[in-house]
C-alpha positions in Angstrom: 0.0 0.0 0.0 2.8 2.2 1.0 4.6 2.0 -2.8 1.1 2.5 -4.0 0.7 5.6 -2.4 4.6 6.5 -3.2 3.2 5.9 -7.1 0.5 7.7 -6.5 1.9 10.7 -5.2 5.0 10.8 -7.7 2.1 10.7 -10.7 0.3 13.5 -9.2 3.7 15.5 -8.6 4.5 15.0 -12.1 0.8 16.4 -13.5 1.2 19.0 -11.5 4.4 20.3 -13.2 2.9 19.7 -16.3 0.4 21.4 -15.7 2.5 24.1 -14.2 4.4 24.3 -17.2 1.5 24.1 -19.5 0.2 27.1 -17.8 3.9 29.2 -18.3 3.5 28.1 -21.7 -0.3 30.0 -22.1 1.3 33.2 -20.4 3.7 33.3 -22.3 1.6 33.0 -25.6 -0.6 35.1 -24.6 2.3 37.7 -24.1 3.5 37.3 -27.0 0.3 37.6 -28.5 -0.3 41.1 -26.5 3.1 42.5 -28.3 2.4 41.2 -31.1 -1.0 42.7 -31.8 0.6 46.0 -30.9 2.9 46.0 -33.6 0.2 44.8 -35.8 -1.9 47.7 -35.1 1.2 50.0 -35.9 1.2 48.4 -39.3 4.9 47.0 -38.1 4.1 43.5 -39.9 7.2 42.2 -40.1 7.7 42.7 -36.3 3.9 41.0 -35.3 4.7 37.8 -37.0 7.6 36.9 -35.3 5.5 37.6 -32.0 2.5 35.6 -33.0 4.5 32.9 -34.2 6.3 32.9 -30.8 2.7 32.9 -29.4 1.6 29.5 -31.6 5.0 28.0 -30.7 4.5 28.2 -27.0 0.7 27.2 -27.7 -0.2 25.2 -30.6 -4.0 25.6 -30.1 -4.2 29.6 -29.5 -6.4 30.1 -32.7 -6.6 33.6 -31.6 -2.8 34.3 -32.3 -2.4 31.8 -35.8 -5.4 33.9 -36.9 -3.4 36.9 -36.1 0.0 35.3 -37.8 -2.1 34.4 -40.6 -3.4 38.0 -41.1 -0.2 39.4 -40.6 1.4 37.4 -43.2 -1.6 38.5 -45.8 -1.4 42.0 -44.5 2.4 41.9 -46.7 0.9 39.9 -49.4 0.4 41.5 -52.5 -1.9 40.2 -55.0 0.0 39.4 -58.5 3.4 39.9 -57.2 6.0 37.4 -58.4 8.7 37.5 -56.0 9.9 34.6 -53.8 8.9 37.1 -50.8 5.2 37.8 -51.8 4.5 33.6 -52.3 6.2 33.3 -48.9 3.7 35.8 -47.7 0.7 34.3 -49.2 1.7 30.6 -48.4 2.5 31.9 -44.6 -1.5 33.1 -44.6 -2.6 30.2 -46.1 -1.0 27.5 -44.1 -2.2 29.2 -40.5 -5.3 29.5 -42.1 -5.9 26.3 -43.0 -4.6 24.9 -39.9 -7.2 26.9 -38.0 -10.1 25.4 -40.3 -8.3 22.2 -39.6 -9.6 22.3 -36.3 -12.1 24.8 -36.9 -13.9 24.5 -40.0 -16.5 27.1 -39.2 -13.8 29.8 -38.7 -16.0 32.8 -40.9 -12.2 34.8 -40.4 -10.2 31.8 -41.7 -13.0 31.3 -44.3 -13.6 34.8 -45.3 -9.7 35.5 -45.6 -8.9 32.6 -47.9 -12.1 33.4 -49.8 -10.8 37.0 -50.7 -7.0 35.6 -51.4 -8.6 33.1 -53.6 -10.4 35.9 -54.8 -7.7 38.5 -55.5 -5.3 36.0 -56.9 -7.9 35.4 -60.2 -8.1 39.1 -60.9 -4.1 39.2 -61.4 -4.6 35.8 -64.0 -3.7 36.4 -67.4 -4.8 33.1 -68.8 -8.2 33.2 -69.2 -9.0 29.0 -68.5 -6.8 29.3 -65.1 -8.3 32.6 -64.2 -11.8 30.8 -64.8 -10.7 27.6 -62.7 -9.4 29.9 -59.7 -12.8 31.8 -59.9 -14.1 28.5 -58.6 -11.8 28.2 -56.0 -12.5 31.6 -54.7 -16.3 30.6 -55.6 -16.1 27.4 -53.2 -14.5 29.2 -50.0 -17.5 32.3 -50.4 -19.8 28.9 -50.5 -18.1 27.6 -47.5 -18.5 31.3 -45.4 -22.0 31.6 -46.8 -22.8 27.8 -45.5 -21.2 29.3 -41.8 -22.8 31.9 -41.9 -25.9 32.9 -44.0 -26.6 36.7 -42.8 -22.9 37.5 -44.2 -24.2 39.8 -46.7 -20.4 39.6 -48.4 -20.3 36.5 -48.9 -23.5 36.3 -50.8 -22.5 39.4 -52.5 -19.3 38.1 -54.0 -20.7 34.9 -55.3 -22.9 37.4 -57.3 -19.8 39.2 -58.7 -17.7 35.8 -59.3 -20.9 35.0 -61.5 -20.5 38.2 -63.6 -16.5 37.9 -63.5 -16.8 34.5 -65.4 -19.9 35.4 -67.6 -18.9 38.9 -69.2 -15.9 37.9 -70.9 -18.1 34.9 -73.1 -20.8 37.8 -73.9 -18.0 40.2 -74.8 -16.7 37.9 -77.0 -19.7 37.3 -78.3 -20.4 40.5 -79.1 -16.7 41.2 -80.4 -17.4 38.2 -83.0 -20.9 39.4 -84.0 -19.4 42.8 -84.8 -21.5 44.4 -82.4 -19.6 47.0 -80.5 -20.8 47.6 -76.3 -23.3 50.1 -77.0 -25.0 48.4 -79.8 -28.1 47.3 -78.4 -28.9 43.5 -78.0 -30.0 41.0 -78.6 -27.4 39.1 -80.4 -28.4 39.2 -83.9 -27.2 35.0 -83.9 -29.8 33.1 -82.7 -27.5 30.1 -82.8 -25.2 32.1 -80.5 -27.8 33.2 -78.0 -28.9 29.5 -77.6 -25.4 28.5 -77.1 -24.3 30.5 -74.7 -27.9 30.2 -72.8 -26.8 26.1 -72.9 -23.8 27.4 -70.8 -24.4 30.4 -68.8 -28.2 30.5 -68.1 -27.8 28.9 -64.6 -24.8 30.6 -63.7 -26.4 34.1 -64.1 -29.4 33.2 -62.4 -27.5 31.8 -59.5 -25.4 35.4 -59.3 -28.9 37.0 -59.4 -30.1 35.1 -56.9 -27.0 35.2 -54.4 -26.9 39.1 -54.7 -30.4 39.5 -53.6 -30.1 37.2 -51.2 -27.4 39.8 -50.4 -30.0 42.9 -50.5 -32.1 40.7 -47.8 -29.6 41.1 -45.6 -28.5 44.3 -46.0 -31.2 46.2 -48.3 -28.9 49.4 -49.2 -26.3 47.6 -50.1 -25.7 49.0 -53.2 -22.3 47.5 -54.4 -24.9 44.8 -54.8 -27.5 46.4 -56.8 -24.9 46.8 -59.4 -24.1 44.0 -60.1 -27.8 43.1 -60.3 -27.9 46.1 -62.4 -25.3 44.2 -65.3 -26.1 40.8 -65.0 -29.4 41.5 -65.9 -28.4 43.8 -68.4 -25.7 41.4 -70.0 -28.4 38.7 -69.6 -30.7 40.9 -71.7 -28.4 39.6 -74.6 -29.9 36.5 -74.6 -33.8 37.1 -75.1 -35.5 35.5 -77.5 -37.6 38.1 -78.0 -38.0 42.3 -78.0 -40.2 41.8 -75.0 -37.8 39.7 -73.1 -34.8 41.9 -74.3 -37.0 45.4 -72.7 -38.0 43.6 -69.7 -34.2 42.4 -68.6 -33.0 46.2 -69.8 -35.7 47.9 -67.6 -34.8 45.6 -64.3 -31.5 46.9 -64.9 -32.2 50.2 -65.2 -34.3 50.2 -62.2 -31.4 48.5 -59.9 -29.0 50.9 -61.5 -31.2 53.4 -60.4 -32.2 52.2 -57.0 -28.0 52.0 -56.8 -27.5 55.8 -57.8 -30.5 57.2 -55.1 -29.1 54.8 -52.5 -25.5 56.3 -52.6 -26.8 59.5 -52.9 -28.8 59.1 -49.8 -26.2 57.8 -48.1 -23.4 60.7 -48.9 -26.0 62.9 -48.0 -26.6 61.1 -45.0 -22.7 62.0 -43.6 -22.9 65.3 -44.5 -25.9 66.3 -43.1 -25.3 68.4 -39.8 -24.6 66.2 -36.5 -24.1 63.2 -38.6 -22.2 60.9 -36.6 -22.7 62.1 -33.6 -24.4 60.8 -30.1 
């Protein structure tokens, strides 16, 4: 009984200095994480990433500081750049990012930051096929943060414009083949054309068209989005089979350009009225 209780004790010692040390280790994350958010907020990059990843070192699970790493990392990334340094930068983001979601899958920061990378890193694609293929990607993390959280009127938002990113160039083309320059009015004069390129695009416009209203229901002067409603339905318009169906997709867009134009007007009047902003 005696070496039992010798056992016993000795286990019990040694938890306790684990857990003693386990405890060091959290302080001094969370110091770490303390400076390092300072020099984050002083734009002094560099500097906060070399704290928050002394912060993750000492604790592995502090999510809080690999979200911060993570940020700090994409706050020197710059979208298009070349260099060894920038890919560092963006991989840096990336991995912390991932290894939050790893654990976290809901994560709407993790989600919504690799969602805009992924987004930002199509824009600076030259090649038309792999900036179409990295739409997607960016298209499938917005899906992912609309899925975590469905009142984040963004993410709705920017499925709408990823929509109208991949579909203008094919109706540009179109147009460009036809001969009929952008302010020719539409429909396309090939009616083989226009049933083609409904074949392909139809559901991909609707979905943009219904994602940025979805966006308006959250947020109903939220006129970045009205614009977009404003040229998918316009570029849609293209694609009628008839007059009637040509006018009626023209007028919705005129009426959400509209709605767009008395919405920001409201609003700049809104912050210069007098007292505006204040409590």
């Amino acid at each position: 009984m005696k070496r039992n209780w010798i056992l016993i004790t000795t286990a019990l010692g040694v938890l306790a200095a684990m857990a003693a040390g386990t405890g060091c280790q959290k302080l001094k994350a969370r110091d770490q994480l303390n400076k390092g958010v300072q020099a984050f907020r002083s734009a002094n990059y560099p500097i906060a990433v070399e704290h928050f990843k002394q912060a993750v070192e000492a604790d592995p699970t502090f999510h809080t500081a690999r979200l911060y790493l993570a940020s700090a990392y994409m706050s020197q990334w710059i979208p298009g750049a070349d260099s060894p340094e920038n890919k560092q930068m963006a991989q840096g983001a990336k991995e912390n990012f991932q290894r939050v979601l790893a654990e976290d899958p809901n994560n709407t920061v993790a989600l919504s930051s690799m969602a805009s990378m992924a987004f930002q890193e199509a824009g600076g694609i030259q090649d038309t096929d792999a900036r179409m293929k990295q739409f997607d990607v960016a298209g499938e993390w917005y899906s992912k943060l609309a899925k975590a959280d469905p009142k984040n009127k963004e993410a709705w938002y920017s499925l709408g414009v990823i929509a109208w990113s991949k579909w203008y160039p094919a109706i540009g083309k179109a147009r460009a083949d036809l001969g009929m320059k952008p302010e020719d009015p539409g429909p396309l004069k090939d009616k083989k054309v226009r049933e083609q390129l409904r074949q392909k695009w139809m559901d991909l416009i609707q979905s943009g068209i219904d994602n940025l209203q979805k966006s308006l229901e959250i947020d109903p002067q939220y006129d970045d989005a009205m614009v977009y409603l404003n040229l998918l339905n316009r570029e849609r318009a293209d694609l009628a089979e008839t007059p009637d169906e040509y006018r009626k997709d023209i007028d919705t867009a005129d009426m959400w350009l509209q709605k767009a134009l008395d919405t920001r007007k409201a609003k700049a009047e809104a912050t210069t009225r007098p007292g505006a902003g204040s409590k």
